[in-house]
N, C-alpha and C positions, 0 to 999 in steps of 0.2 A: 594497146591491147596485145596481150602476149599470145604466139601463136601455138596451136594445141600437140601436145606430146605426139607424138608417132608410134603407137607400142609396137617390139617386137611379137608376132605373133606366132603359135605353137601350131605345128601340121605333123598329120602323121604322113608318114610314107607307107608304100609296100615293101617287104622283106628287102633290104640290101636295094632298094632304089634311090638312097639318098643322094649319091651325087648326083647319078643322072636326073635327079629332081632341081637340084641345083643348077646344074649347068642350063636347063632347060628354063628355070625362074631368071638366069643371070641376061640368058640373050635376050628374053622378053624386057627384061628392064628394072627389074623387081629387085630390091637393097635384099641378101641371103645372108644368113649366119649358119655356118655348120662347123661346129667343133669336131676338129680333128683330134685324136693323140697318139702316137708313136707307141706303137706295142711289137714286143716280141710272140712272134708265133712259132708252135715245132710241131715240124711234121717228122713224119718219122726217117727221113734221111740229110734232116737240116734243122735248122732254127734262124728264122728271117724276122730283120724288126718292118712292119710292113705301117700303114696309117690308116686307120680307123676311124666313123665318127663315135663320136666321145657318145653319145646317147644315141642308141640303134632306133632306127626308124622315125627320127624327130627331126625336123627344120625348122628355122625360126626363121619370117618376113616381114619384116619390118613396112607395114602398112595398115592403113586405117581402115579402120572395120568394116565398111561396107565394099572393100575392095577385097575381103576376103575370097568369096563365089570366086574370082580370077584364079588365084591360085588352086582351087577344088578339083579347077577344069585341067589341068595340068595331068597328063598320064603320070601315073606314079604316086600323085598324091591321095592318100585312101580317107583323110578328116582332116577336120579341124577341130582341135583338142579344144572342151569347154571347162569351164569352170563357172559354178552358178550361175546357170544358164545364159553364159555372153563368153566370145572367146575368150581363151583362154591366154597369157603375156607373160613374156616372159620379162621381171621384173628387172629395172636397172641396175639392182643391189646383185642378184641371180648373174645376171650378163657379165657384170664385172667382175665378179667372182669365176665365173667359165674361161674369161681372157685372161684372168690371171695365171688359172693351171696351164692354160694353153703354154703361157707364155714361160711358163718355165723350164718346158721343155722334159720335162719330166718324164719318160721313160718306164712305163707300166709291163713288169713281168708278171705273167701265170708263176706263183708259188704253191706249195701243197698247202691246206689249211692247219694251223698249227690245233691247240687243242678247243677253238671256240667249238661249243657243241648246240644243236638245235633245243631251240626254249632261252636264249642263253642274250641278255642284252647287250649290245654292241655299240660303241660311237661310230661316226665315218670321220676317219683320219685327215682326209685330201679331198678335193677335186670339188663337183661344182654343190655336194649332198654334207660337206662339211660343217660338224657340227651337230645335226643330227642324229639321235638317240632312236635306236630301232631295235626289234626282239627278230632274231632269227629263227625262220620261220624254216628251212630246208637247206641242205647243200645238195651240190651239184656242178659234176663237170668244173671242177676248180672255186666253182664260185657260193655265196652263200646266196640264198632269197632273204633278204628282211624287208620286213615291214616298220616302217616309218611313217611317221605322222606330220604332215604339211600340209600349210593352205587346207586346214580345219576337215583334210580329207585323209585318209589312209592309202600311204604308197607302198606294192610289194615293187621291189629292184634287185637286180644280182648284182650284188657287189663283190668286187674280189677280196680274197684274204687280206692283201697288200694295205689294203687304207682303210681298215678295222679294228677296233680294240674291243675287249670286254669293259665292261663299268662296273 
């Protein structure tokens, strides 16, 4: 009898609580995934490459569904992401593909946008959205808004100019 998958599971956090959500699930005992990646920031009398999670306000717990409630009770954690009404997992094809940006080490600058314009469809070049075909829906602060179409749901995400093309 084979024993049953474990899924990674999707939570959201409060604004900028993700480590401390982290460090907080790791002392309890709880298996954390949090995608970090190395970005440049400039402030107006520097530019520092500082580390980041790769997806703002998202952790992923690798535990079975009825131990979800554990995590809830955690300060900091504000949901748990669903998906047709049962949580919501982050898939092993997904995961793999996340460790691999991770793992490249890859180096994400703020660029200005070149001439992609709103209405205007886009692939994602990089990272864990790679592949995906989405219509820009707004820019903003360096970044665009598209909407993307996954998991038979519609996703709006800011993506940077850096790992977008027109189609």
């Amino acid at each position: 009898m084979s024993t049953p998958k474990i899924p990674w599971l999707v939570f959201y956090t409060k604004s900028r609580h993700e480590k401390k959500v982290r460090d907080v699930l790791v002392r309890r005992g709880f298996d954390v995934f949090l995608p970090m990646q190395k970005v440049f920031r400039q402030w107006s009398d520097r530019k520092k490459k500082v580390e980041v999670p790769l997806f703002n306000s998202y952790i992923f717990v690798k535990i079975p569904y009825h131990r979800a409630e554990e995590v809830l009770q955690v300060p900091g954690v504000a949901w748990a992401i669903r998906y047709n009404d049962k949580p919501a997992e982050l898939q092993p094809k997904e995961y793999e593909t996340i460790v691999r940006f991770i793992e490249t080490g890859l180096l994400i600058e703020d660029l200005p946008a070149d001439s992609i314009e709103v209405g205007e469809q886009v692939e994602v070049m990089d990272g864990p959205l790679k592949g995906l075909i989405g219509q820009v829906e707004g820019k903003g602060s360096g970044k665009f808004i598209v909407v993307l179409q996954a998991l038979g749901r519609a996703m709006r995400v800011e993506v940077k100019p850096l790992v977008v093309r027109k189609v």
